[in-house]
N, C-alpha and C positions, 0 to 999 in steps of 0.2 A: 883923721882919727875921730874927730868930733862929728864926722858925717857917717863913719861906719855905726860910731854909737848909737845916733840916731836910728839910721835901717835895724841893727839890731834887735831896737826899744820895738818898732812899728812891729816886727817881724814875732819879739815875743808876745806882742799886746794881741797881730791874728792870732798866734797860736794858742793863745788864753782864749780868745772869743768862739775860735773851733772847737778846743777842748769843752770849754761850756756849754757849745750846744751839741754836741756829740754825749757828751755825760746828758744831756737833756734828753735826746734821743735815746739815748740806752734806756734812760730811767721809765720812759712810756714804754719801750718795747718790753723792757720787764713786767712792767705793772700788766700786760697783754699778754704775756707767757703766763705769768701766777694765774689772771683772772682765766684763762683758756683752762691751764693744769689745775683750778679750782672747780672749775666745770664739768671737766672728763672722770674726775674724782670725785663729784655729786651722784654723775650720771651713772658712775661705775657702783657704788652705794645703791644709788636706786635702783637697778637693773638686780643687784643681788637680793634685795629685801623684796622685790615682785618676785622673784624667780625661787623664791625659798618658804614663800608664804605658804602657811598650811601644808608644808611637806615634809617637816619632822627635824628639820635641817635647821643650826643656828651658824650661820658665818657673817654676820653683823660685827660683831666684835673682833673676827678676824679684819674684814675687809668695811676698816673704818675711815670714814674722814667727817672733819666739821670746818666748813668754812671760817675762815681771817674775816677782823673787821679792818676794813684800811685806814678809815677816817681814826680809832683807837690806838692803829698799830698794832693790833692782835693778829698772831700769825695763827695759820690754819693748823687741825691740829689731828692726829689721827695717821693711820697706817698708811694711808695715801697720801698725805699732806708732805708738803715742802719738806717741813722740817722732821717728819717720819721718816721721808727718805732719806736724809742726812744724818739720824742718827742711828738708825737700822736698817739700810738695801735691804739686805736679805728679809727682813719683814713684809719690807713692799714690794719685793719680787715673790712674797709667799703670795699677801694678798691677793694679786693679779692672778698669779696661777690659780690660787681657789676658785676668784671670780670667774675665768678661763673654762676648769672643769666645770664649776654649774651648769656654766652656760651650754658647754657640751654635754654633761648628762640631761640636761630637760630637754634639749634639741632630740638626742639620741631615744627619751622615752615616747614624746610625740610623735614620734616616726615608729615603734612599736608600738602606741595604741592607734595609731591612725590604719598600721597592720590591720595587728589585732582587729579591729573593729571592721576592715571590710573583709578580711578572711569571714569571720563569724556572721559578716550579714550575706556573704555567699553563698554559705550554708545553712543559714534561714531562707533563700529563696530571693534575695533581692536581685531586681531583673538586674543583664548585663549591663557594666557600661556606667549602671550608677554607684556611688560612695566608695568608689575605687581608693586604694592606698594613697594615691597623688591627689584626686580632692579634697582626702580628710587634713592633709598633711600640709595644703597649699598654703601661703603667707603672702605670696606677691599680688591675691585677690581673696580677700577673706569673705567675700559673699560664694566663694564656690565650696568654700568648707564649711560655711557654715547652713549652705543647702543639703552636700552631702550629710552633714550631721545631722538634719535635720528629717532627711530620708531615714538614717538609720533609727532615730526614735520612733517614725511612723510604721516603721516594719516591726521595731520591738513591741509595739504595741495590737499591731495585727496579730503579730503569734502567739503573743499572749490573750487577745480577745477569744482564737482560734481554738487553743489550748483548752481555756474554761470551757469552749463549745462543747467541745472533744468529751470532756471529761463531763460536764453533765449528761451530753448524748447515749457517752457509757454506762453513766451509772444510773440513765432509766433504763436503757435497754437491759442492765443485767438484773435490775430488780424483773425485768420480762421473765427471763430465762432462769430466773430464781439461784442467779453466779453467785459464789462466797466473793464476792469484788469489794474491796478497798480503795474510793476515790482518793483518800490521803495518800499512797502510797505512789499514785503519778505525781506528785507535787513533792513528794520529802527527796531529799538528795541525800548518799549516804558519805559520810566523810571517812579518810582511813590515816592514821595517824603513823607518821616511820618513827625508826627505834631516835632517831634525832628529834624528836620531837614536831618534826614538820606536819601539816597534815594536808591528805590531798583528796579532792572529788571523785566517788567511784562512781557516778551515775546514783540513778534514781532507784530506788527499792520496789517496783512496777512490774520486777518481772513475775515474780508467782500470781500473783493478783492477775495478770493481764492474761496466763495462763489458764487460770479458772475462769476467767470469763471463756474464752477461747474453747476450752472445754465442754461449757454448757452450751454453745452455740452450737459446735458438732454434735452434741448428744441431742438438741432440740432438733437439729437436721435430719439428722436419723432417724428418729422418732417420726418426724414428717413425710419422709421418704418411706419410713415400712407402711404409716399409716394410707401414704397415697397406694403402694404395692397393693396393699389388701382392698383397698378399695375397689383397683384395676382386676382382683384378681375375682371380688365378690361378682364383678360385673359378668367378669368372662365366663365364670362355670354356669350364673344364672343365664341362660341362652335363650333358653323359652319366652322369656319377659322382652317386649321391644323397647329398648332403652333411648331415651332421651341422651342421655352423657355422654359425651366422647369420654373414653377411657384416657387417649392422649390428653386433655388439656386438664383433667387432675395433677400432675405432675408438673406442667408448666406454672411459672413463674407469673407468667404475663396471663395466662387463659385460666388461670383454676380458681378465681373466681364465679366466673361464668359456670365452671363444672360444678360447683359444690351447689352454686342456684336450681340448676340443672339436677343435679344429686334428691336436691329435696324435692322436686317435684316428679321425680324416679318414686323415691321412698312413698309418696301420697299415693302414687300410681300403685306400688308394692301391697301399699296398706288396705287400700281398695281392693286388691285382686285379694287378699287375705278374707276382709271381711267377706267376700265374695263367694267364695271359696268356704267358708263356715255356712254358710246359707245353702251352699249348692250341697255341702256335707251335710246339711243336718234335711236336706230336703232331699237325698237319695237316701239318705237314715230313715226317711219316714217311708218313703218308698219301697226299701226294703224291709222293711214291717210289713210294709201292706200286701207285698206279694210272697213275703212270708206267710201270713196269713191265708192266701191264696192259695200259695202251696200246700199247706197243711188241711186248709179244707175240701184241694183236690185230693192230700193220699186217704183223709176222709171218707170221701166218695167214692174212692176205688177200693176203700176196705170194703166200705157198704154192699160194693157193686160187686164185689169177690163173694161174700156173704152170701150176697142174693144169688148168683148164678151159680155159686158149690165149689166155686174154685177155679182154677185156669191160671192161664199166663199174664203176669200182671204187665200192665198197658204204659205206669205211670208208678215211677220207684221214687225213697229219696234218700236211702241206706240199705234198704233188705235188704229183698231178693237180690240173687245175683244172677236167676236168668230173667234173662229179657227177651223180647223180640227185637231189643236194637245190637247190632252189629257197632260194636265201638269204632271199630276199623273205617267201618264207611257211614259212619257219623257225618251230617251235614245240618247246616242250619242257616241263618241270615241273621243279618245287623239289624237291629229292632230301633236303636236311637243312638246316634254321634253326639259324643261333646267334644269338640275342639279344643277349646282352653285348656282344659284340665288333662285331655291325649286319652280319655277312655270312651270304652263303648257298652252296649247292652245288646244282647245276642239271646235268640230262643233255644236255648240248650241250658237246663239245670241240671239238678240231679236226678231228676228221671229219667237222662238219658245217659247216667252215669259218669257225668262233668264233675271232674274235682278240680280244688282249688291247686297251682301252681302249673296247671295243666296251659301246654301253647297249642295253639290252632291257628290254621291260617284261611287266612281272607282271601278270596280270588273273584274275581269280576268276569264272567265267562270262563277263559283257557288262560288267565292271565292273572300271575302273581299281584296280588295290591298292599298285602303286609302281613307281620306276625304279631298273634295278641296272648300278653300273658295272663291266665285267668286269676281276680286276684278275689271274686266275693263268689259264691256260687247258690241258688236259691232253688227253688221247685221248678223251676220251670225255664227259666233266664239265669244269664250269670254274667258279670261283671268283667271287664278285662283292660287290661293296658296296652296301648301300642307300642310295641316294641321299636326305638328309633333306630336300631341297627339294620332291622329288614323293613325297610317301609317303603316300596316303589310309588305307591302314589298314595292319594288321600283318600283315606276310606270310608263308604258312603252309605247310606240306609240302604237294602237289602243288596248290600254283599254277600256274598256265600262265606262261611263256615265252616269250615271241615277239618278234619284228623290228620296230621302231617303223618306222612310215612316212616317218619323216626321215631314216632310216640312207642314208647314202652309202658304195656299194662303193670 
């Protein structure tokens, strides 16, 4: 008996020395569960207060904890805390879910602006291949999002550099064309408000604005287009003049510089053959003076000389008489002087042989037609005429024949 008491005594004394150091192991492994569940419940705090910052959102106060001091005995305290849980689950199962949803709506917004942002730099132009959705969005190497972001500022800020180009380019160019243009109106954006009060972007107020520009540019084309027409067309009807200008490269884009150079030294050539032309007018003006004069003091001389002999058939008329010794019919004569430039001639036939002005005659060189001339001045003796460009076989020469077409009607 006294021996079993003994085994007994030993037997309760291990089981006291087990119990002590298993209550001792408990008591560490506890203190390593709070300090872990004190930790996840900082982290979980901290994680909400970064992820709510500056986002309009207060869940601090839902999803609370404040760490126990050990060494005091002060137990932790807060929605997440030990004794949070023990006096309200259902609190600390709210907290978690709130923290839960943050954490999935900033995940879920991130991944809509990371969208967002490379949709929008697609259609600004940024090459293939960069600031894709999965670079902006990436987390497992944050130097790839934060190069794609950084692409996408350099592009925002090309099309905006681009933009201002744009828009000062425009608005010299319409002060050119004298456009009713509004630079404010490419840069105002109009906004449109629903009956809820929302309000949404309709685009930019650019469109009329951009149309009057548009406008004057066609009306300034037009204008440049009839202006080249008539230029093309001054050229073609003046024929006589040997032009310098292509007609075509008025009209061109690339070459109507050259023509308008070209132009003006046409015009100098023009001006020249003008003042030319007054000289040559005022110097067959004096001319026809003078053989006016001539005339008059040959029918002078044939009054005298009628006078003197008693009468007869007059030799040399410049309106009387109507008889003559000339047969109108077989009238002939010759080219006395050619002027080329100006397309006239002078011919020994006036009106003493009964030459009136509007009268046509034709030129022949032997048996052989050479042109028809319209009479346009007619004097004593000589008379003035034009060459007719419609019948003109050849070039008409000093003493070409003269004669009476057989279609003349007295």
């Amino acid at each position: 008996m006294a021996k079993l008491n003994t085994m007994l005594g030993v037997l309760t004394a291990l089981l006291a020395i087990a119990a002590a150091g298993l209550s001792y192991k408990l008591f560490q492994q506890r203190a390593m569960f709070v300090d872990r569940a004190d930790r996840l419940a900082s982290a979980v705090t901290g994680m909400v207060a970064a992820l709510e910052k500056d986002s309009g959102m207060s869940l601090q106060e839902q999803v609370s904890f404040t760490p126990g001091d050990a060494d005091s005995g002060t137990p932790g305290s807060g929605a997440l805390s030990f004794t949070g849980y023990q006096s309200d689950p259902g609190g600390f199962d709210t907290a978690l879910t709130a923290a839960q949803n943050l954490a999935g709506s900033v995940s879920e917004q991130r991944l809509k602006y990371a969208d967002s942002l490379a949709t929008v730099s697609t259609q600004l132009g940024m090459p293939e291949g960069m600031a894709t959705g999965e670079d902006l969005a990436n987390l497992a190497d944050v130097s790839v999002a934060d190069a794609a972001l950084t692409a996408v500022l350099q592009l925002a800020d090309a099309v905006n550099a681009r933009d201002a180009a744009m828009i000062e380019t425009l608005t010299a160019a319409a002060r050119v064309v004298s456009s009713d243009f509004s630079p404010a109106a490419l840069t105002s954006i109009r906004q449109e408000s629903a009956e809820d009060g929302s309000v949404t972007l309709a685009g930019f107020a650019s469109a009329q604005s951009l149309q009057n520009f548009e406008n004057s540019v066609i009306s300034l084309n037009t204008r440049c287009d009839d202006y080249g027409k008539t230029l093309v067309e001054g050229i073609e009807r003046i024929k006589r003049y040997d032009w310098n200008t292509d007609p075509a490269m008025i009209q061109s884009a690339d070459a109507y510089e050259g023509a308008l150079l070209s132009l003006r030294e046409d015009y100098n050539g023009l001006n020249d053959k003008l003042v030319e032309l007054a000289s040559v007018q005022a110097e067959l003006q004096k001319k026809s003076e003078e053989l006016a004069a001539l005339g008059d003091e040959v029918d002078d001389l044939n009054f005298q000389l009628q006078q003197f002999t008693g009468g007869g058939t007059t030799t040399i008329t410049t309106e009387g008489p109507v008889e003559s010794k000339w047969n109108i019919m077989n009238l002939e004569g010759r080219i006395l002087e050619v002027n080329r430039d100006w397309n006239f001639v002078i011919m020994d036939l006036g009106r003493s042989e009964q030459v009136t002005e509007e009268m046509e005659m034709i030129v022949a060189r032997a048996n052989n037609l050479v042109a028809r001339v319209h009479i346009s001045k007619v004097l004593g003796n000589i008379s003035i005429g034009e060459v007719l460009p419609t019948i003109q076989m050849a070039e008409v020469q000093v003493g070409d024949r003269v004669i009476m077409p057989a279609d003349f009607e007295d």
